[in-house]
Residue, then its C-alpha position, 0 to 999 in steps of 0.5 A: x172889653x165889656x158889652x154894652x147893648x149897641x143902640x146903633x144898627x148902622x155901624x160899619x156904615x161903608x160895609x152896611x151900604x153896600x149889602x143894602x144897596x145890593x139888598x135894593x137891587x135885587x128887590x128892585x131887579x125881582x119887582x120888575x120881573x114881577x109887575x111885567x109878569x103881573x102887569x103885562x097881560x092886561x096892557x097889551x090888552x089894552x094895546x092890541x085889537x081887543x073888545x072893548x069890554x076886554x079893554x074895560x075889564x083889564x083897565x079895571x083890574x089894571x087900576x085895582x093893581x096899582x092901588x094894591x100892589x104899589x103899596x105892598x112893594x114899597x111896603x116890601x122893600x121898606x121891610x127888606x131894606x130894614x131887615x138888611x141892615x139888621x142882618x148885615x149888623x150881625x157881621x157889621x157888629x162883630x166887625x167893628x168889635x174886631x177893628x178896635x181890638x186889633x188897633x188896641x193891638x197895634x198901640x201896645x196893648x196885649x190884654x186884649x181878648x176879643x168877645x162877641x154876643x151869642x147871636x154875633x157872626x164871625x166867632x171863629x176870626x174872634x177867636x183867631x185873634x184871640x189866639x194871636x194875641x196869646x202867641x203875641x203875648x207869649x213872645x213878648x214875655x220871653x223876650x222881656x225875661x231875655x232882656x232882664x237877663x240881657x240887662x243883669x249881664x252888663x251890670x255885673x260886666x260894669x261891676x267887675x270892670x270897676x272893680x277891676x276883677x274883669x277876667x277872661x274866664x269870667x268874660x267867657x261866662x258872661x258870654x256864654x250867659x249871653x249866648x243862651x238869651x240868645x238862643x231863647x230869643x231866636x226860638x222865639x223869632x223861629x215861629x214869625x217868618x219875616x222876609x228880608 
């Protein structure tokens, strides 16, 4: 696979949505808390038997906060939002990378090899399946060399039928060929554990 520059931070858009949506949440979970604190010692003056000149003061500071902080907040979350989407590309990267080698895998293809970029997440599992796929490779290997073998077998069968020279003896040895493909093929089988 050769590496182009992604232009498209928003890739695995089922798995970046919900790190942004959860990103939100809590930005919107901390600025509640945040403008309670910030804003409630000024309303409950305004609400309580206070002075007048009390309730003015925090009416005052009331209207300079909303100007102020309201801005700053949609500013922060914008930024975070934004930012969460960046670093969940990070993950989200590498993850689609993975996703098209592992189909490239199921069609067939065993040339594949798995690289991602210097600052890309999830290495470690690139190089897992990078690993799987030369074990992959290594086994179909064996058993296409025991299935050459298997086929050379039945020709000189064929032959020694046609040619009417089929023995017993040249029977067993044919046999015994087979039985050693056979082995091969079953200590390559040993490694993959499949329930039956």
């Amino acid at each position: 696979m050769t590496f182009q520059k992604r232009r498209n931070y928003y890739i695995e858009k089922k798995f970046q949505t919900k790190y942004l949506l959860l990103t939100l949440l809590l930005l919107l979970t901390y600025t509640s808390v945040f403008v309670i604190i910030l804003f409630a010692p000024y309303i409950f003056t305004l609400y309580f038997d206070n002075p007048l000149a009390e309730k003015a003061e925090a009416s005052r500071v009331l209207l300079l906060l909303h100007r102020k902080v309201w801005p700053a907040i949609m500013g922060v979350i914008l930024l975070f939002g934004a930012l969460s989407i960046f670093i969940s590309h990070k993950i989200a990267g590498p993850l689609h990378r993975l996703k098209k080698s592992l189909s490239l895998i199921t069609e067939g293809n065993l040339d594949v090899k798995v690289k991602l970029r210097k600052g890309d997440d999830l290495k470690d599992l690139a190089e897992h399946v990078n690993i799987l796929v030369e074990e992959l490779r290594t086994v179909v290997n064996a058993f296409r060399i025991d299935y050459d073998l298997l086929s050379d077998y039945i020709l000189e069968i064929e032959r020694d039928i046609k040619a009417n020279v089929f023995t017993e003896e040249s029977g067993r040895k044919i046999i015994k060929k087979v039985q050693d493909s056979r082995k091969n093929i079953e200590a390559a089988l040993e490694k993959f554990k499949i329930q039956r």
